[in-house]
Backbone as a ProteinNet text record, in pm:
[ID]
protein_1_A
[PRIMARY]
XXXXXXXXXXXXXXXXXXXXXXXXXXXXXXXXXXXXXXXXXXXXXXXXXXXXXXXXXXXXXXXXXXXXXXXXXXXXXXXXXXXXXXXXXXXXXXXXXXXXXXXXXXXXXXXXXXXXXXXXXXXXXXXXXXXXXXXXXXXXXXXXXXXXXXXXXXXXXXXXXXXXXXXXXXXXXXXXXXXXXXXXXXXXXXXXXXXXXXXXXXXXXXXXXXXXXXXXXXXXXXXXXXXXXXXXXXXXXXXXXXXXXXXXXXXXXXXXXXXXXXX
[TERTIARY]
1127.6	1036.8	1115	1240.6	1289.5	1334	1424.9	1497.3	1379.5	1242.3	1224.7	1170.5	1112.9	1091.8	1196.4	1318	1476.5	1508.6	1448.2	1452.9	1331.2	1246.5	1116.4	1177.5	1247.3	1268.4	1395.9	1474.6	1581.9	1516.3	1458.3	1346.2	1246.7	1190	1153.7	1178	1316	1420	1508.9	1541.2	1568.4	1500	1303.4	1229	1238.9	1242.5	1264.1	1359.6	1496.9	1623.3	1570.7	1507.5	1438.2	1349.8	1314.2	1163.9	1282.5	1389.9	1412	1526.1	1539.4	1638	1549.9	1663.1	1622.8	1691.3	1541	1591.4	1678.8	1660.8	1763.3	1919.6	1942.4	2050.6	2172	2029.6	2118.7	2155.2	2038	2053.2	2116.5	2167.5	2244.8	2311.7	2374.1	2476	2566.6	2696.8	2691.7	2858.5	2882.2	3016.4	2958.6	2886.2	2814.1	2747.2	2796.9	2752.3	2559.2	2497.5	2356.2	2304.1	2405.3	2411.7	2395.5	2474.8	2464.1	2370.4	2350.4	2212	2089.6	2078.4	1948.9	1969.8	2091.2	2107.6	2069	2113.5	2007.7	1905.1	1834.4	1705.4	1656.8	1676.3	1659.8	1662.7	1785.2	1815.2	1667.9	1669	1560.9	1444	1413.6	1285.9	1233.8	1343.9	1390.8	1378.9	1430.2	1409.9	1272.2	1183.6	1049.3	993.6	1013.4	930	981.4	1093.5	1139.4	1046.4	1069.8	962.7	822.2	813	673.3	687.7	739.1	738.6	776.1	842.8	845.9	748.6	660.1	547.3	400.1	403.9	335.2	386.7	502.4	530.6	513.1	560.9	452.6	351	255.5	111	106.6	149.5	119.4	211.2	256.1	303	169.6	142.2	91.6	-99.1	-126.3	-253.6	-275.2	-165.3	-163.3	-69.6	-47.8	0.5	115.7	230.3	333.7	397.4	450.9	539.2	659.5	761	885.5	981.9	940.2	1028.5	1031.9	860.8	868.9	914.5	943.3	1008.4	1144.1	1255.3	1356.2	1388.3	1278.5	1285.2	1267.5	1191.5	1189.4	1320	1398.5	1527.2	1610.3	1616.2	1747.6	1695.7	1532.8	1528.8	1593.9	1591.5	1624.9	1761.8	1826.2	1955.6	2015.4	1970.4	2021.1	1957.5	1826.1	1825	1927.8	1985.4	2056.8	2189.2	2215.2	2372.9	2298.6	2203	2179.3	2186.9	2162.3	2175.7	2288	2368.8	2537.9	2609	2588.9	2683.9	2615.2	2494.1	2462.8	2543.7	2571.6	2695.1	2642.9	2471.9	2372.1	2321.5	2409	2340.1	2285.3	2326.9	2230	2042.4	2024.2	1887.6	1820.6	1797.3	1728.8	1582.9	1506.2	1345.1	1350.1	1456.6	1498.7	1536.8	1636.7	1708	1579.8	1526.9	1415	1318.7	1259	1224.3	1277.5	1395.7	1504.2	1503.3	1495.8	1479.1	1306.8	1214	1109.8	1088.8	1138.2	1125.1	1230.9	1341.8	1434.7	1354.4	1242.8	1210.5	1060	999.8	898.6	936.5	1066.2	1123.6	1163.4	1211	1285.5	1130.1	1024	920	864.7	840.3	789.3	863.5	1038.5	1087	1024	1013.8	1030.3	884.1	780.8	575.2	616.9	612.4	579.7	595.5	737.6	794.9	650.5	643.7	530.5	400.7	359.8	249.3	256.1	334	362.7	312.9	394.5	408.5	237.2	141.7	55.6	-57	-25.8	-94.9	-40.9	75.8	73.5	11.1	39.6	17.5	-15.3	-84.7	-74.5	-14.8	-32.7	59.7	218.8	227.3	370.3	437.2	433.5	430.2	463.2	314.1	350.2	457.1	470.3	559	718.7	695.7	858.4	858.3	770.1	853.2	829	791.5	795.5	949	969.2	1082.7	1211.9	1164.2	1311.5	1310.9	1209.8	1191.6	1268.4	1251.6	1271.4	1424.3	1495.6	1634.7	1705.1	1607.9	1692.3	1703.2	1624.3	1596.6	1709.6	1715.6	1838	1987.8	2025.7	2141.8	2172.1	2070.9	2117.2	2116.2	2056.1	2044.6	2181.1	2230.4	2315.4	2475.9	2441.8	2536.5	2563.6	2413.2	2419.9	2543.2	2438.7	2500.5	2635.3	2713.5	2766.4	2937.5	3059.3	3158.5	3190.7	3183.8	3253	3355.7	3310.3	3424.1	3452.7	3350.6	3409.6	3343.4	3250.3	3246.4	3275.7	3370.1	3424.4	3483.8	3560	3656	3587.6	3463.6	3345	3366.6	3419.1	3377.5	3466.8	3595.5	3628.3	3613.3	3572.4	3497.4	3367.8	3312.8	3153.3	3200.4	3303.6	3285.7	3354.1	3433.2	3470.9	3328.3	3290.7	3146.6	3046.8	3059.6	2940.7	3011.7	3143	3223.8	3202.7	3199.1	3221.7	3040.1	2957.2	2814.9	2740.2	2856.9	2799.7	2852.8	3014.2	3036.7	2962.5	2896.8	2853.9	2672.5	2619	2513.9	2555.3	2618.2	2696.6	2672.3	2775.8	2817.6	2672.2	2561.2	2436.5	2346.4	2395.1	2303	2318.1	2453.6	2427.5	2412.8	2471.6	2445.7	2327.4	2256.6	2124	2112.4	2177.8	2178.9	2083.5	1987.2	1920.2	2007.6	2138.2	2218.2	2333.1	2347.1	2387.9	2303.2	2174.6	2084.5	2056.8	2033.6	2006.8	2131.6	2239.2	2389.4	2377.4	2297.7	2245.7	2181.7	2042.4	1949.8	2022.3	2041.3	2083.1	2197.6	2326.8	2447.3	2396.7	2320.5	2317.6	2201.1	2165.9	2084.7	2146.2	2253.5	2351.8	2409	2477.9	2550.2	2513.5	2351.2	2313.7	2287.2	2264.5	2242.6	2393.8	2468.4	2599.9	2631.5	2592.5	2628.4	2528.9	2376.9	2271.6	2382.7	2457.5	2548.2	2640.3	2761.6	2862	2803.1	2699.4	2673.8	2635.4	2496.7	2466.2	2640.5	2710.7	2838	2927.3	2891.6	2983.3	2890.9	2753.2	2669.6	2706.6	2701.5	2780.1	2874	2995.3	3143.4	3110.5	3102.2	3072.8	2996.4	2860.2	2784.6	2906.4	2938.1	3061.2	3157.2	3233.7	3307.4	3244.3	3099.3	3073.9	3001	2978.5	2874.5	2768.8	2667.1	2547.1	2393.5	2460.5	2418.3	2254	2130.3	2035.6	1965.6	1983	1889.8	2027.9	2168.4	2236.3	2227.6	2248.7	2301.7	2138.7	2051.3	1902.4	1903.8	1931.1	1918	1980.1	2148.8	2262.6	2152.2	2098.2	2002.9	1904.8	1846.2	1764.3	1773.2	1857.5	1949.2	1948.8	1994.4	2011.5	1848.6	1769.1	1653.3	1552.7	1585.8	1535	1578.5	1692.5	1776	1741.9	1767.1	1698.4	1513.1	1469.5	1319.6	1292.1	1382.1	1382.3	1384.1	1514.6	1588.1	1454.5	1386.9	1347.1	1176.6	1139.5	1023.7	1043.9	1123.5	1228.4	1165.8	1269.9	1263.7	1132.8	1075.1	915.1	852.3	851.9	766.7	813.9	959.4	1013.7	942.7	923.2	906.7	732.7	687.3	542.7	509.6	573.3	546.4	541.1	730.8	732.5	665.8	591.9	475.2	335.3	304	221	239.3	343.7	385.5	345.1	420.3	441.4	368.3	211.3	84.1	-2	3.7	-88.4	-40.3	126	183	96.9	90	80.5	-102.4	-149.5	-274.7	-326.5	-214.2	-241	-209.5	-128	-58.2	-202.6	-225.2	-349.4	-496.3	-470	-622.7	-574.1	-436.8	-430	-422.5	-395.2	-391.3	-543.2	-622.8	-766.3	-854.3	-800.1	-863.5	-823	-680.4	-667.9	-716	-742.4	-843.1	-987.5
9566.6	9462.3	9337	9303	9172.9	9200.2	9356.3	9336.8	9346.4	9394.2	9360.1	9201.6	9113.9	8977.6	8920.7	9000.7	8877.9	8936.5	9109.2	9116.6	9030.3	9015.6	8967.4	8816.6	8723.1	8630.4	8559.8	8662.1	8663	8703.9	8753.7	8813.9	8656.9	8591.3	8469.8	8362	8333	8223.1	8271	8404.4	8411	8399.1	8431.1	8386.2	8212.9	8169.1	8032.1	7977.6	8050	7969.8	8015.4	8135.8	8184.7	8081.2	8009.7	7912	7773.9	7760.6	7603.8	7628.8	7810.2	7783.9	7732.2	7627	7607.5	7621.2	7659.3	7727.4	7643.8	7555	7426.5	7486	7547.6	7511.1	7612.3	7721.2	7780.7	7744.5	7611.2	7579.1	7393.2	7390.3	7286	7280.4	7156.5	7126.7	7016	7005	6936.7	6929.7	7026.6	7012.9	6857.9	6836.2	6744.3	6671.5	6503.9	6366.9	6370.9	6302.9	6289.2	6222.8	6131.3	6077.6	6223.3	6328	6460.4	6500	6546.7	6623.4	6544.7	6436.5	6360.6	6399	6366.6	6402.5	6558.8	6638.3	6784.8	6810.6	6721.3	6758.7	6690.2	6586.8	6485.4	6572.3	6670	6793.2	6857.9	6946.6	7087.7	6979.8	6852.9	6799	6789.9	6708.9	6751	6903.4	6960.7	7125.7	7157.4	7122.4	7165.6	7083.3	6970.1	6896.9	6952.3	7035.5	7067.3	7229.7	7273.6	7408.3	7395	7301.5	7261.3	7219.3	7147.1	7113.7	7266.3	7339.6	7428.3	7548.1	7536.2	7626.8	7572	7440.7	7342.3	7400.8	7410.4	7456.9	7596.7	7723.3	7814.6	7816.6	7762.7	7738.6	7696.2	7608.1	7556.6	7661.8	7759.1	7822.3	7963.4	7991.1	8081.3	8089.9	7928.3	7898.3	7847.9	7797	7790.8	7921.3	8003.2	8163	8102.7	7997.2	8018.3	8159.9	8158.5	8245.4	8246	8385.8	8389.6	8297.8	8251.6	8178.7	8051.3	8038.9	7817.7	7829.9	7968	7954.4	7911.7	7976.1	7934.7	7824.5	7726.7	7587.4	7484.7	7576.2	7515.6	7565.2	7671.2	7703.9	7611.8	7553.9	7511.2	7329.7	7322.6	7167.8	7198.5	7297.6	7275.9	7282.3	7310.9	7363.1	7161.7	7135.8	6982.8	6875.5	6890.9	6782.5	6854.6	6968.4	7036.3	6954.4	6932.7	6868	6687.6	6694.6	6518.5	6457.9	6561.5	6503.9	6501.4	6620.4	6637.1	6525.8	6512.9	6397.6	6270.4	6223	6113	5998.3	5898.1	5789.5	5727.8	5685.3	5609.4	5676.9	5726.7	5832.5	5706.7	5602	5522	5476.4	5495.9	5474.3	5619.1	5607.6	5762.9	5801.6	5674.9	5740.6	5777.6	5726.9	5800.6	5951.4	5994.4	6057.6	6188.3	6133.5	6208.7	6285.1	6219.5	6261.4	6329.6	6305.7	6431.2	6527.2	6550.1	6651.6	6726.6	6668	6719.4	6800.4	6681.4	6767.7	6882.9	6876	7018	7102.4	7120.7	7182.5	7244.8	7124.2	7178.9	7241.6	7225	7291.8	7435.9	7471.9	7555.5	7706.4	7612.2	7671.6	7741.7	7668.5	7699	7811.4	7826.1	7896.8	8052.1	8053.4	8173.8	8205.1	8149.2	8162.5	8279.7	8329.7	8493.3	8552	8570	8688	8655.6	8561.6	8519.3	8596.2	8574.6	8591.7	8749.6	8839.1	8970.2	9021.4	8954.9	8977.7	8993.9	8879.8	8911.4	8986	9054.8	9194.6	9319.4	9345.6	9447.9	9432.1	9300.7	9291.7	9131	9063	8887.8	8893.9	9012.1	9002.5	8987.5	9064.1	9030.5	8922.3	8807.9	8641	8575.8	8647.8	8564.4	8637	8808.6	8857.5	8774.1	8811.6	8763.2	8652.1	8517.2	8384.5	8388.7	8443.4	8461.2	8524.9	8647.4	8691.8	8574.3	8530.4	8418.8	8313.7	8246.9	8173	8237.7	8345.1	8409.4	8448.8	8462.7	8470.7	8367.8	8247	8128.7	8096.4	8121.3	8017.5	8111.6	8218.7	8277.7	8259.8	8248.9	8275.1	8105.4	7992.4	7829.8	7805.2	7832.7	7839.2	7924.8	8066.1	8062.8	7969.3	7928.6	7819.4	7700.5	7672.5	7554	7549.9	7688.5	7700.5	7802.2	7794.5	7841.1	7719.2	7821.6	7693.4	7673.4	7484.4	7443.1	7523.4	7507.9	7551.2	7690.2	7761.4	7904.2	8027.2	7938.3	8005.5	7966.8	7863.7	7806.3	7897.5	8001.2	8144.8	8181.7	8189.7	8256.6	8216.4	8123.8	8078.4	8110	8154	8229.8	8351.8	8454.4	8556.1	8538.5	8471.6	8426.1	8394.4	8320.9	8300.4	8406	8427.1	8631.3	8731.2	8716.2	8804.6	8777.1	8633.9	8602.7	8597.1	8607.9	8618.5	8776.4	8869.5	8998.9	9047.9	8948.2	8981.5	8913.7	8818.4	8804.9	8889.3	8994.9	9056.2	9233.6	9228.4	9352.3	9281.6	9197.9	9144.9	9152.7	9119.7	9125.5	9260.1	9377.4	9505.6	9567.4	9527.4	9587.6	9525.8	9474.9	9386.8	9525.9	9555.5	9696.4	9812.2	9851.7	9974.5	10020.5	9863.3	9935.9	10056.5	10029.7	10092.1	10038.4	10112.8	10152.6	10084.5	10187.3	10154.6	10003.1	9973.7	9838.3	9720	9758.9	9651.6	9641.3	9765.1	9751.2	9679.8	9718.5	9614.9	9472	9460	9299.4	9236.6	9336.1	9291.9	9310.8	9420.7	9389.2	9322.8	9323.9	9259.7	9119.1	9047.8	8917.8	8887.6	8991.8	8900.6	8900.2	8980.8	8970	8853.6	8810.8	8725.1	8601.4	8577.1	8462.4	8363.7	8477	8524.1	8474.4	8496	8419.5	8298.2	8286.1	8107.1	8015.9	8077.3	7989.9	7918.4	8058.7	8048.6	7945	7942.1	7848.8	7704.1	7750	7572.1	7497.2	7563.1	7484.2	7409.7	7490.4	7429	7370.1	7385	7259.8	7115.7	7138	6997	6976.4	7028.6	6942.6	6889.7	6967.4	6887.8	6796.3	6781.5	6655.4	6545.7	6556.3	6452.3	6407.1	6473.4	6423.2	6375.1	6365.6	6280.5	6155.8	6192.5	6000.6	6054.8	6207.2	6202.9	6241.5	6158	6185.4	6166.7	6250	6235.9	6369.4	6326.6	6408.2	6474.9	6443.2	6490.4	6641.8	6564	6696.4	6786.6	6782.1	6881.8	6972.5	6877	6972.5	7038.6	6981.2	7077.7	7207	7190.2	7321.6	7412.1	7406.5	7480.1	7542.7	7483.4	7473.9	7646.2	7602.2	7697.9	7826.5	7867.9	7951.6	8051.5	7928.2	7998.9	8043	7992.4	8062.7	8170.4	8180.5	8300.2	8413.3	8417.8	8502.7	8551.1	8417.2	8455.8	8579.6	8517.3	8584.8	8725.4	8759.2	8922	8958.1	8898.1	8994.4	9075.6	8905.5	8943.9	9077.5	9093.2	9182.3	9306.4	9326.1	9461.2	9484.8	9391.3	9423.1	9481.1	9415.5	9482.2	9598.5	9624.4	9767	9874.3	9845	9942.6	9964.3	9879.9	9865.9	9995	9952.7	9997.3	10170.9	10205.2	10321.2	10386.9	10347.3	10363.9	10422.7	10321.3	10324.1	10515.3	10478.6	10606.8	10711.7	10711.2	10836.4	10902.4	10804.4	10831.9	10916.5	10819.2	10872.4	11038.1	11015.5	11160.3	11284.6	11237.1	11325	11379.6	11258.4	11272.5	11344.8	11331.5	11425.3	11547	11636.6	11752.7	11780.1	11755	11812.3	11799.3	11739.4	11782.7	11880.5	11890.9	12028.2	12159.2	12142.5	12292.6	12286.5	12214.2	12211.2	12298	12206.4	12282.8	12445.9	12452.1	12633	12736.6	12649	12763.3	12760.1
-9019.5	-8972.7	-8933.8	-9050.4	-9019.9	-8859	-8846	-8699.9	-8565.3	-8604.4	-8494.5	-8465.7	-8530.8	-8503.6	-8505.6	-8523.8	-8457.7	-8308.3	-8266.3	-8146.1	-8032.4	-8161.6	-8012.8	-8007	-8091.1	-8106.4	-8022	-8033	-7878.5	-7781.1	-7720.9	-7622.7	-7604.9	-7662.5	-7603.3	-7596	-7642.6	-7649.9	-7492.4	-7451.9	-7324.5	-7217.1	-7251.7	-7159.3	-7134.7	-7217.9	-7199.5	-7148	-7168.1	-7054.7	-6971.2	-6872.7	-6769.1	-6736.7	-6821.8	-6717.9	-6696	-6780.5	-6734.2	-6610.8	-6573.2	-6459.6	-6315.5	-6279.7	-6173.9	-6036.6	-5953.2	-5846.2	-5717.6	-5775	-5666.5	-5704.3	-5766.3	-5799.5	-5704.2	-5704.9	-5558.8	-5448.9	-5380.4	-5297.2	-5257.6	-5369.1	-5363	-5227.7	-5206.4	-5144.8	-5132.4	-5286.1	-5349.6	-5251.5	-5196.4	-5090	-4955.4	-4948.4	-4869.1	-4906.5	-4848.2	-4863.8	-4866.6	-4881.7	-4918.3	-4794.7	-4702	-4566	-4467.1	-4477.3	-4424.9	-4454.7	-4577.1	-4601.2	-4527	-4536.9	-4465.1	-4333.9	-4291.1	-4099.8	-4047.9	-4131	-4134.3	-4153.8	-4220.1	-4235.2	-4091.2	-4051.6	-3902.7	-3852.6	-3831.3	-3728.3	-3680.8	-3791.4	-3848	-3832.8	-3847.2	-3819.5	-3627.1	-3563.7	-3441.5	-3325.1	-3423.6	-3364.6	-3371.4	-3448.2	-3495.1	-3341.4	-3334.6	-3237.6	-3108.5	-3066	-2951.1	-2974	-3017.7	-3011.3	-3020.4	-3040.1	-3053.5	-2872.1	-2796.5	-2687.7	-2577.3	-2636.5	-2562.7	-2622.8	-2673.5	-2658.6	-2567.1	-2575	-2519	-2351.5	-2334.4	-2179.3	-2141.8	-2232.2	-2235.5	-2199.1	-2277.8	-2240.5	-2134.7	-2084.3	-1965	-1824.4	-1865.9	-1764.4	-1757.3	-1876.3	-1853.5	-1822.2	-1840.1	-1798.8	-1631.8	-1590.7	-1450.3	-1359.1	-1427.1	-1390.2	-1274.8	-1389.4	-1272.7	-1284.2	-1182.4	-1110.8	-1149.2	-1125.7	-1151.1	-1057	-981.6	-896	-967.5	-994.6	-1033.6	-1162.7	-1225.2	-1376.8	-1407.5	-1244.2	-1208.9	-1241.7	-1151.9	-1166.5	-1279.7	-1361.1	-1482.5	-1565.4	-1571.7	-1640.1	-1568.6	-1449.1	-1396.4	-1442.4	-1474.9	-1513.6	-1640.9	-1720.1	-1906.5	-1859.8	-1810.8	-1768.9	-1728.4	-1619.1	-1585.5	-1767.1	-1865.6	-1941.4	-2053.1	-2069.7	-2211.7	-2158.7	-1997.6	-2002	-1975.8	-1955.8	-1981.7	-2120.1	-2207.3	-2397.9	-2402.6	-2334.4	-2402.8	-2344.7	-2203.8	-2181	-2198.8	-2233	-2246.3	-2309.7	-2270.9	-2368.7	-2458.8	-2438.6	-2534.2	-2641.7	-2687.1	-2782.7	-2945.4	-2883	-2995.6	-2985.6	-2840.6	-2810.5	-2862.2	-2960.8	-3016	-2943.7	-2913.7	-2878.4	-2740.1	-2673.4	-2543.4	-2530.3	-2617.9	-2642.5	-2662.9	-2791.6	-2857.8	-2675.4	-2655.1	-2479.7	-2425.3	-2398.3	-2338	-2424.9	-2535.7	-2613	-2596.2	-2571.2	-2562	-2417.2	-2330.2	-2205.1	-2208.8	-2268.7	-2239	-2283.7	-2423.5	-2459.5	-2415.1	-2293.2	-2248.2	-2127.3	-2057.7	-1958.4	-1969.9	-2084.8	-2133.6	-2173.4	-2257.3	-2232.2	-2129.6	-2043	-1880.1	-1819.5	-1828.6	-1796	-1868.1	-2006.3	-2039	-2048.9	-1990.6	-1962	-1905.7	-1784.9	-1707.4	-1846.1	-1917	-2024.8	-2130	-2143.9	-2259	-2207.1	-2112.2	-1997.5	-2030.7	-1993	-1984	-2111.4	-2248.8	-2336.9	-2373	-2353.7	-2394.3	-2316.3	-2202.3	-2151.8	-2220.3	-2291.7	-2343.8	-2471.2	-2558.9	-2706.2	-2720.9	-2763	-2779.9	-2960.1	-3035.7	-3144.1	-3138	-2982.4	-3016.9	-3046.9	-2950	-2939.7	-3111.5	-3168.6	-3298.1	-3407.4	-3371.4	-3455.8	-3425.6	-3279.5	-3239.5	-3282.4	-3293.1	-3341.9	-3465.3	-3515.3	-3712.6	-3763	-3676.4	-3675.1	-3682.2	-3512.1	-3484.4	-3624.3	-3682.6	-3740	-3933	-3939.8	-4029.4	-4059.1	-3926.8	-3888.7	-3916.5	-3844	-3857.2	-3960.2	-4018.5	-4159	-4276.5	-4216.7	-4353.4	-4295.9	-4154.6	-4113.1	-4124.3	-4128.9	-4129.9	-4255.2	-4355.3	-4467.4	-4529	-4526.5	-4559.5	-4523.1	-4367.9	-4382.3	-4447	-4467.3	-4579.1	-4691.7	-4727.2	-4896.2	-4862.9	-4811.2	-4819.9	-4825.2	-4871.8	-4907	-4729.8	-4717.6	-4637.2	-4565.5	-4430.7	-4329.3	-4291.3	-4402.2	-4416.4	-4340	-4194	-4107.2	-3931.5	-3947.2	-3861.6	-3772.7	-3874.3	-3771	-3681	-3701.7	-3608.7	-3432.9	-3424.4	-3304.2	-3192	-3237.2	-3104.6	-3118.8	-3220.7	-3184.1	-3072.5	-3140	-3059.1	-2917.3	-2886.6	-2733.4	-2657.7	-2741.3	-2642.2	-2609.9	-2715.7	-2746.2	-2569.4	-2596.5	-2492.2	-2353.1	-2333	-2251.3	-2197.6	-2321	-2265.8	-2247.6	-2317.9	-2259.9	-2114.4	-2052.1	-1945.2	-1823.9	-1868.6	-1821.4	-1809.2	-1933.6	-1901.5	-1806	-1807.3	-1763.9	-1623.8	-1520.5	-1400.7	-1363.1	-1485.2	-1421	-1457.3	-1494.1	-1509	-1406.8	-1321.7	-1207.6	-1093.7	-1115.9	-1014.8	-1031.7	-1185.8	-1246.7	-1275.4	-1345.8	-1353.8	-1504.3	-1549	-1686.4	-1799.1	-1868.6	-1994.4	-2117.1	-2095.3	-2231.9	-2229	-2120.5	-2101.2	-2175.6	-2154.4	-2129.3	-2291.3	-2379.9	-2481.4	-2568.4	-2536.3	-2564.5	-2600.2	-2432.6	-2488.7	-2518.2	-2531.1	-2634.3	-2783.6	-2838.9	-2956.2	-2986.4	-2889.9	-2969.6	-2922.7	-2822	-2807.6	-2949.8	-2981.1	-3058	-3198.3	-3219	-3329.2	-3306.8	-3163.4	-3106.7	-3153.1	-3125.2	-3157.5	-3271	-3410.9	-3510.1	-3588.6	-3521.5	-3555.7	-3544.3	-3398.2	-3344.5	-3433.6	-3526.1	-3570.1	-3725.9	-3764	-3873.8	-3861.6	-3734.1	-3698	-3629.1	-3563.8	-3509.3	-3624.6	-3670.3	-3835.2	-3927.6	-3966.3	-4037.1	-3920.6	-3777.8	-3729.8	-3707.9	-3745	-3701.5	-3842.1	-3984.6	-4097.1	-4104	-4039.6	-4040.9	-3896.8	-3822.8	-3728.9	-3804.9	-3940	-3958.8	-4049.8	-4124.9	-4250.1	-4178.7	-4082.3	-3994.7	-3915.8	-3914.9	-3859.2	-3719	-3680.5	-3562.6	-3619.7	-3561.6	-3634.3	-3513.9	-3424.6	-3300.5	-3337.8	-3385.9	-3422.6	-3311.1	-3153.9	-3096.2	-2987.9	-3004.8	-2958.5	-2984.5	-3170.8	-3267.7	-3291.1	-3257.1	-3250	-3097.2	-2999.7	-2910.3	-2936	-3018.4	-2993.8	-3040.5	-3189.4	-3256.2	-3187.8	-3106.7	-3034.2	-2907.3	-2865.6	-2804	-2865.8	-2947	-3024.6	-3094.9	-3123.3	-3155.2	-3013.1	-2894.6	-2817	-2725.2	-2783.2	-2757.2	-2811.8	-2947	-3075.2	-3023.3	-3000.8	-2945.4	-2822.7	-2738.2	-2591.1	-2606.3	-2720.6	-2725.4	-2793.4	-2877.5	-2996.6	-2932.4	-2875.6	-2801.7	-2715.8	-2568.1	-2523.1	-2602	-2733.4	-2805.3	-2821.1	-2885.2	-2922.8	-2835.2	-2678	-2607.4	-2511.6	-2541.6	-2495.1	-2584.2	-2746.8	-2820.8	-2817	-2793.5	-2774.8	-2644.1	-2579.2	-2452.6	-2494.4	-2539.9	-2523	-2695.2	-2756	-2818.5	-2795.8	-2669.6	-2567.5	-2495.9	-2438.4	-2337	-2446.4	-2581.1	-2623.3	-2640.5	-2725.9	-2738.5	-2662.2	-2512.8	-2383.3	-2362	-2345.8	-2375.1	-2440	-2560.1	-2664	-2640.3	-2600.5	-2546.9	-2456	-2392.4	-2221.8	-2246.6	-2363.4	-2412.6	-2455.4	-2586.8	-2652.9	-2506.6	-2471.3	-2349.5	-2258.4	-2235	-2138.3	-2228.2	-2387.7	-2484.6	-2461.5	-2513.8	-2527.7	-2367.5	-2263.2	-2138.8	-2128.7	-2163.8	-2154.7	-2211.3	-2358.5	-2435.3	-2403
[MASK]
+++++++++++++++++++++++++++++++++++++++++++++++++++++++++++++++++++++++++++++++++++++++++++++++++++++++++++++++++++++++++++++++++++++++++++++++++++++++++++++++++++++++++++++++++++++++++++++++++++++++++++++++++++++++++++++++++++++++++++++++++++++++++++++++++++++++

């Protein structure tokens, strides 16, 4: 009797270090100033309002049914405000800045409406799987950069730019080939690709804030970048697999009504 009320008695003296652990403690980030940590959260607050602006342009592409051409025009506007943040010199006028960040992001929207548009004639679930997804990605691949030790995914980055070097080369040699298995290359390795850069840009916007740049609306665009990259591919897969879902079904449908008619 005594040993078992000294076993239940260690048994709820360990439930109790169990309730006072706390779960911050994983996610510390005690390698980084408290000036940094605030400038990341600015970041990730930033990014929220730019996706928020580029779903706002979505919508608005796919309620006035632009076209693949005026989408052009909207990729080549996100294209001219993504190098108006980078080279901007005033990077102290922030509510300016902040604007250029909204419009890249309602530009950037607009561009990718048709794919959105498409997306929701086969499925309107897809839309919300794919940005739950992207959102779900990001949040573990920036997050493990957080917590992870300083610097220690910095190596990454000339892998990453070979990577995207050798994915705009196979993108080229698939403009004439016309290949299936090309294409899936860059849906999945770009979206590995990207999946990486969410890892290395996150720990280079830390080591830039800990050196004294603390530039919130760049370092949200780079991010920025990256999660609509991740979006683009994943949506992409979703509605390739949807599709040939679709096919296989009708298939299978059209088999059993021609056994059925012969008998």
């Amino acid at each position: 009797m005594y040993n078992i009320l000294t076993s239940m008695d260690q048994m709820f003296n360990s439930m109790s270090g169990l309730s006072q652990f706390d779960m911050a403690n994983i996610f510390k980030m005690n390698d980084y100033s408290s000036q940094t940590q605030n400038h990341l959260f600015q970041v990730y607050l930033s990014l929220m309002l730019c996706v928020l602006a580029a779903a706002c342009g979505a919508a608005t592409s796919m309620y006035f049914r632009v076209t693949s051409d005026m989408s052009m025009l909207g990729a080549l506007g996100a294209m001219g405000m993504l190098m108006w943040i980078s080279w901007d010199t005033r990077k102290e006028e922030v509510q300016r800045r902040m604007g250029l960040l909204c419009g890249f992001g309602f530009l950037e929207g607009l561009s990718i409406g048709p794919l959105a548009a498409l997306a929701v004639l086969i499925d309107p679930a897809l839309i919300v799987t794919a940005f739950l997804g992207t959102v779900a990605v990001f949040a573990c691949f920036s997050g493990a950069a957080v917590v992870a030790k300083r610097r220690s995914y910095l190596y990454l980055g000339g892998m990453l730019g070979s990577a995207v070097s050798l994915m705009l080369l196979l993108g080229l040699a698939n403009m004439f080939l016309r290949s299936d298995s090309f294409l899936l290359v860059q849906l999945y390795g770009g979206l590995l690709l990207f999946s990486g850069y969410v890892i290395f840009d996150t720990q280079v916007i830390l080591e830039r804030a800990e050196s004294g740049s603390k530039d919130v609306v760049g370092h949200a665009a780079t991010l920025f970048v990256d999660f609509v990259a991740i979006f683009v591919r994943l949506l992409i897969i979703l509605m390739r697999n949807s599709n040939s879902n679709r096919n296989r079904d009708r298939n299978g449908k059209t088999r059993r009504d021609r056994d059925r008619s012969e008998f």
